[in-house]
N, C-alpha and C positions, 0 to 999 in steps of 0.2 A: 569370560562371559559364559555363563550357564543357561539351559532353557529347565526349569525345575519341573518335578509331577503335575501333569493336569492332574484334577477333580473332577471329575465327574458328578451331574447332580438328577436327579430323575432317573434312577438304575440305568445308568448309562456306562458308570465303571472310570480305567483312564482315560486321560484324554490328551500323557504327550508323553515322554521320554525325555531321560537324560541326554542334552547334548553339549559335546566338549566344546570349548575353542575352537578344535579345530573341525568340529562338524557343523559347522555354519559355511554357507553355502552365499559366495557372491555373489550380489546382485549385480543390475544393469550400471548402477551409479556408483560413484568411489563413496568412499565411506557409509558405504552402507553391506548389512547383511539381511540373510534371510534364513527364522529362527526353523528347524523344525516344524511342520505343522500338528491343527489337530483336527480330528474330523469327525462328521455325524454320520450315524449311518440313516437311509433311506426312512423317511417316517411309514409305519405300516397303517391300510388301510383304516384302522381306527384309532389313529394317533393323528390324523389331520389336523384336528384341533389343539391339541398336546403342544407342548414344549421341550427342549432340551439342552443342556447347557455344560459347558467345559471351562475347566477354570486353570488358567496357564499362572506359573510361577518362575520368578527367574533373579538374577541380579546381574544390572547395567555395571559393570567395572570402571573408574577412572580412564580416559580417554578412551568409552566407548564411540563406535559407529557415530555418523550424525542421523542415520534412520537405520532401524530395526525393524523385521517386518516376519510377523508374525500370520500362516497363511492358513487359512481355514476353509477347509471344504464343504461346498454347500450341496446339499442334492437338490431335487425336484420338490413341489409341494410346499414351499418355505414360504409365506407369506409377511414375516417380518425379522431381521437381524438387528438384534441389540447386544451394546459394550459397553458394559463397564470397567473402571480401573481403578486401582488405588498404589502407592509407590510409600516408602517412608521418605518422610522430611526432616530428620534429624537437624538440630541446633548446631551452625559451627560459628566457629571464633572468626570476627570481623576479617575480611580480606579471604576466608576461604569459602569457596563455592559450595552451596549446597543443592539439593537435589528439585530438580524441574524436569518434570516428562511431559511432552507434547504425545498429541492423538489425532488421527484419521483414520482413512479405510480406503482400501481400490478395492472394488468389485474384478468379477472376473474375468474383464477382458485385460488385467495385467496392469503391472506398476511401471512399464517403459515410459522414459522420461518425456512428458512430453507427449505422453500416450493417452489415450480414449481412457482409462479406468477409473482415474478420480472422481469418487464418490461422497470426499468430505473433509473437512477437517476443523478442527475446532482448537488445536495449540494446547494451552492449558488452560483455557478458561472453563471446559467443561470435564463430570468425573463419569458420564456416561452421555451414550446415543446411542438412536437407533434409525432405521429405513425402513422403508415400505413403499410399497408402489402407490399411495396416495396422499404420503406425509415424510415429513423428518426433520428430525433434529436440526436447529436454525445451524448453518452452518453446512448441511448435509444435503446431500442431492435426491430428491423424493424421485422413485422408482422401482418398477419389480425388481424382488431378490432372484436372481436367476442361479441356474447351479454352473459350480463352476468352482475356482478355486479364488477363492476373497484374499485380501491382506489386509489384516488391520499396522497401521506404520505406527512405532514408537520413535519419538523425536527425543533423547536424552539433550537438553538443552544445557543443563549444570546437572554434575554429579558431584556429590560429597568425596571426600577421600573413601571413605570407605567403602563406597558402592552405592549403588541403588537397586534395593529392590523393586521388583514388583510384583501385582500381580493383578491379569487378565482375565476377566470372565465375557463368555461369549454364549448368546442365548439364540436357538430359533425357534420361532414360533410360527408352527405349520399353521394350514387353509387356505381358502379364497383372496387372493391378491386382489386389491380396490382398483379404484382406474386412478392414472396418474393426470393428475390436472395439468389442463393446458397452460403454458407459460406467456406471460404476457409481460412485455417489458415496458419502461417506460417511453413516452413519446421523444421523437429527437430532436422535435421545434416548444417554442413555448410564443405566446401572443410578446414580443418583444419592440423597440421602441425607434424601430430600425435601424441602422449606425447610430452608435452610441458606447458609453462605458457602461459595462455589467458587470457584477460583482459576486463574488463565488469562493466559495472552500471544499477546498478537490480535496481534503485527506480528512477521513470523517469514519467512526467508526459504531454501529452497533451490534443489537444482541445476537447479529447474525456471526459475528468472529469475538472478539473480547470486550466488545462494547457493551454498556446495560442501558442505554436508551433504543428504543423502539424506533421502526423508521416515521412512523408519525410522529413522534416526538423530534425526533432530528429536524422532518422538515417544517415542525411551528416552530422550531428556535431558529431555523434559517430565516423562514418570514419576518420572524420578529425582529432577525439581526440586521433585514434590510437587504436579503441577498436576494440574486434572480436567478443562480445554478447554482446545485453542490451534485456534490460527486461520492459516487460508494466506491469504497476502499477497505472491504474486507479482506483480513489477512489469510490470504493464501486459499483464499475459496470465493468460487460464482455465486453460489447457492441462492443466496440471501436477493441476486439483481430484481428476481420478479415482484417481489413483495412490498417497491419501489412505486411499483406503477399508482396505485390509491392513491399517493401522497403527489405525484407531477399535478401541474395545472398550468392554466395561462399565465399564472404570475410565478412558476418556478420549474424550471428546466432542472432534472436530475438526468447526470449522466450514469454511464456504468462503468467498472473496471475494477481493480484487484490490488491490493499492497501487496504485490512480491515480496518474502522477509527469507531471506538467505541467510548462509552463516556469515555472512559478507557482506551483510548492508541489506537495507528497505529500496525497493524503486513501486512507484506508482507504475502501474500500466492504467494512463487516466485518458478516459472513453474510448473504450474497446468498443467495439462489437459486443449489444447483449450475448451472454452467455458464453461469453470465452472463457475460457481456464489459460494461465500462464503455468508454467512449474515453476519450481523453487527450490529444489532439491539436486541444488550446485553450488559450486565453490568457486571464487577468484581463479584458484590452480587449475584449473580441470578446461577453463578456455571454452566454455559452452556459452557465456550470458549476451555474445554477440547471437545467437541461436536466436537466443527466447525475445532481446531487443526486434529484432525484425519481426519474430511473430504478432508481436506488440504491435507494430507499426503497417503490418497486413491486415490486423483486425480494424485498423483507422485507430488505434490512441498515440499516445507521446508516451515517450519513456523518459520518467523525472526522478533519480536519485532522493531520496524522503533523507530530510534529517542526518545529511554525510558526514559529519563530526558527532554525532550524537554518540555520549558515554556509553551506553548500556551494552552488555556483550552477544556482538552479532549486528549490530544497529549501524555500526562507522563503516562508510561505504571504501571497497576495497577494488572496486570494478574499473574505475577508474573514471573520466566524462567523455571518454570517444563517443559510445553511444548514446549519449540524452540528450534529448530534444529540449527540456530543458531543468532547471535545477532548483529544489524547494529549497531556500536559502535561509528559509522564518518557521520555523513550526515552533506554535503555541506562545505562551511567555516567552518574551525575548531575552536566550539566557546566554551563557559564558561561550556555546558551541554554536549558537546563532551567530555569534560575532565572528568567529573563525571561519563558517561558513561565507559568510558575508566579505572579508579579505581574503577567503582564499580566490574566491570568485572572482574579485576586483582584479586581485593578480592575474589570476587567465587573461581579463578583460585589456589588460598593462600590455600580457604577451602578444595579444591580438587574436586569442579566442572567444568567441562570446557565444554562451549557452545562455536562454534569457532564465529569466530569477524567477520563483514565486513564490508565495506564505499562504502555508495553511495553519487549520488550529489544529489540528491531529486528537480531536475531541471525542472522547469515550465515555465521558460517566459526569453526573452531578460532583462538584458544581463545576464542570468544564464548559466554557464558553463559546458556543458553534460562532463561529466568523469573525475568531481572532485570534490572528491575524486572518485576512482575506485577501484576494488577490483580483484587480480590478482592470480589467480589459476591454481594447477598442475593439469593438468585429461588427462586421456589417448587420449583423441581426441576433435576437435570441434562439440559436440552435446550437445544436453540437457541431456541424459543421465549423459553423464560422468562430466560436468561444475558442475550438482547438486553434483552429488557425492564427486568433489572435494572441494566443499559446504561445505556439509556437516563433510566430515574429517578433514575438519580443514587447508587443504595444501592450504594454498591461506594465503596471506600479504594485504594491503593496503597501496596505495600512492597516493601521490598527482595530478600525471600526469604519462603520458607513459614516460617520460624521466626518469622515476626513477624506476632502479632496484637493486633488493638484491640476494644475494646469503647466503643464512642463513643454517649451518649446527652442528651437533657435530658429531665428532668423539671421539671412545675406543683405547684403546693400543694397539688394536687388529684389528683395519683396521675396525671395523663395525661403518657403517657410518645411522645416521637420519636425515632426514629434518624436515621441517615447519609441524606441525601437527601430528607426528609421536613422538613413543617413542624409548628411546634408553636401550635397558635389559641391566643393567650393576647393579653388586655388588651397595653398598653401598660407599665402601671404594675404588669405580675403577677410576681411573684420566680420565677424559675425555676432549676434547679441543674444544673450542667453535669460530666459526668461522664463521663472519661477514664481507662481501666484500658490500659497497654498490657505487650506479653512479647514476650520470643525479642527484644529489641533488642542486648544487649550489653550494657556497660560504656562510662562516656563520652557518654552520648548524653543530649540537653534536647528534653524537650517542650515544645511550645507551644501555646498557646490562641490562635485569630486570629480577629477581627473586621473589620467596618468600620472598625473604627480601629485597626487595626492588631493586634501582639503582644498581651495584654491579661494571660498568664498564661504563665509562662516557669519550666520544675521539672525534676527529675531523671527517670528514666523511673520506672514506678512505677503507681502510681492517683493523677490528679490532679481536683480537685474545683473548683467555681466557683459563685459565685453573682454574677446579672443580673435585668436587667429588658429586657421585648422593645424597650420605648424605649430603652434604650441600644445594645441587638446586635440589627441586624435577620435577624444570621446570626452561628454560631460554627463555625470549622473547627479540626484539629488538627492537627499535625507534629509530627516526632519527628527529631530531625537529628545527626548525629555531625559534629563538624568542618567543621560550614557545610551540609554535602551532606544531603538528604536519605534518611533510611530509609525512612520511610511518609509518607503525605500521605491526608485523609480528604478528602469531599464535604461541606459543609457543611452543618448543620441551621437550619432556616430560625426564628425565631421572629414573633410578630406574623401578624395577617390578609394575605392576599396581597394586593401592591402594589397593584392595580387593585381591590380590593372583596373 
């Protein structure tokens, strides 16, 4: 890896130095370095207004760093930093990897993990940004530029065999810093129907990470879709939470929180705390993501594993399920890795672990579908309080659409009844009847009854009934399928004393 000549532009001259392999300099984090900097000198009294800019060249080698951080010295007087980048993207032959660079920035309170500095990030969906103390790039944290020493972070995400070039340019532009608008997030109640099922899609993405819908747009197609919460799930940045608030109302609860996207897999951290930042700059190896699960779970959200089988590289979660609260089983079109998801799941559920389920549409762009699948939960009220809670317990199913609902129960001999997420205390040897109403599926479509041992009751849609014993089902769940693919999928109801006593 090389860090190539700045350019310098506005008689400013160079702006870096050759540096070898081995003058890279390691960061806080494993696989990462930190390049060489370049720096501005002090703007003179009547350059306030002026500009100056350095322009870094280098090439990313085959199994570079997974962040590269390139550190830029700011002085006093700087009113706005702006970056742009460009990289080649050479044509390779099917199965070999070509070139992707990802983009952020820490300002100068530093890039420790975990730390106060993150100021942005934007992956590759963008080929520049900038800051200021009254604005910024969606994605980016609006703020004075203070002096100090910045990093702007390169994410080599695929490299070609043959490298990846790049190259960095970095601009400031001196004067009067704006004021930094107050943040206002969205509310954490919405006018709801009091105990009841609400209906919601936690994994949603716009123009604020690699999304090109607006947050208005996202929440008329929630409305439309029939939903009463969704949730922001920008990748790897807060930024975007305030921009939220406009669009809440009494008839739609938006929560906040972040797609954490590692090299290791995606997790929701879903309803944080407005304005929290999670990191994401770790690996399986490295034994940090129990860290950042509890930060998650300090700030009040759930930590939910996004799409754990999903192909794409970096996407297939590698973390393992100790920590989540609970596990997205459905994202978008119900496709080949939903299914694996969905058995691998059942299997825990076989072993007698249960992380509860849930679908989201993991929606970005026209014509992607907001609140399909969606994920439909019992909880005392419309708030974020009580949505996570019913989260987390489990009482929540998945379907395809608002037109599709269930009624999932079991009943004892004795009148004691369980729902979705619950268990039912019954002897070993107690009859209990299991009972399945479902609507709004269509035509064409089998339900099914599942256990521990698998299918157990397999019918048309409809109202389906069953009778068991807790010794035979230590749990019963239900799906409802067209053509292999799933429509709905429930939580299942537990029968029998809990495992342990």
């Amino acid at each position: 890896m090389s860090h190539g000549q700045g350019q310098g532009r506005g008689g400013q001259g160079s702006a870096g130095r050759e540096v070898g392999r081995r003058g890279l300099l390691m960061s806080g984090a494993v696989s990462a370095f930190t390049l060489g900097g370049v720096s501005f000198a002090e703007a003179a009294p009547g350059d306030r207004d002026g500009e100056r800019t350095r322009v870094v060249r280098g090439v990313l080698p085959p199994g570079a760093p997974d962040y590269v951080y390139l550190p830029v010295e700011v002085g006093r007087g700087v009113r706005e930093l702006a970056v742009s980048y460009t990289y080649e993207r050479p044509v390779t032959p099917a199965g070999t990897p070509g070139n992707a660079l990802d983009i952020g920035v820490f300002d100068q309170r530093g890039t420790a993990l975990g730390g106060e500095g993150f100021r942005g990030w934007s992956g590759g969906a963008r080929a520049s940004f900038f800051i200021r103390a009254d604005d910024a790039t969606p994605g980016y944290v609006a703020g004075p530029v203070r002096a100090g020493t910045w990093h702007v972070v390169l994410g080599p995400y695929t490299v070609a065999p043959r490298g990846l070039p790049y190259e960095v340019s970095v601009t400031l532009r001196y004067g009067e810093a704006g004021r930094t608008p107050e943040r206002v997030y969205p509310p954490e109640r919405a006018r709801g129907r009091g105990r009841g099922w609400y209906r919601g899609d936690c994994h949603l993405h716009s123009w604020y990470s690699d999304g090109r819908r607006t947050p208005g747009e996202i929440a008329a197609l929630a409305r439309a879709a029939g939903l009463d919460f969704i949730h922001t799930s920008e990748h790897n940045t807060h930024a975007g939470q305030p921009f939220w608030a406009e669009h809440a109302g009494d008839d739609l609860l938006i929560l906040t929180g972040e797609e954490v996207t590692t090299r290791n897999g995606h997790v929701l951290a879903l309803g944080t705390d407005p304005g929290t930042f999670i990191d994401w700059r770790y690996r399986a190896r490295e034994n940090r993501f129990g860290r950042f699960a509890r930060e998650i779970r300090r700030a009040g959200g759930l930590v939910v594993p996004a799409h754990p089988y999903a192909s794409c590289i970096g996407c297939n979660w590698k973390f393992g399920m100790g920590e989540a609260d609970v596990v997205e089983v459905w994202n978008g079109a119900f496709t080949a890795d939903d299914e694996v998801s969905v058995q691998a799941w059942d299997a825990e559920l076989a072993r007698g672990r249960w992380v509860p389920a849930m679908g989201n549409s993991d929606a970005h762009r026209d014509p992607d579908p907001v609140g399909r699948p969606q994920t439909v939960v019992l909880a005392e009220d419309l708030t974020r309080a009580a949505i996570l809670e019913g989260l987390r317990k489990g009482h929540s199913y998945v379907a395809e659409s608002s037109a599709v609902e269930l009624d999932f129960s079991v009943v004892d001999g004795r009148g004691r009844r369980a729902g979705i997420g619950e268990r039912l205390r019954v002897e070993a040897d107690a009859e209990v009847g299991v009972r399945l109403g479902v609507e709004g599926v269509g035509a064409g479509c089998v339900v099914r009854l599942v256990t521990e041992q698998g299918v157990v009751v397999s019918a048309g849609a409809g109202v389906v009934e069953w009778e068991t014993r807790a010794g035979y089902a230590g749990y019963v769940r239900a799906e409802v399928r067209r053509g292999g693919a799933l429509v709905a999928l429930t939580n299942p109801v537990f029968l029998g004393p809990p495992p342990h006593g």
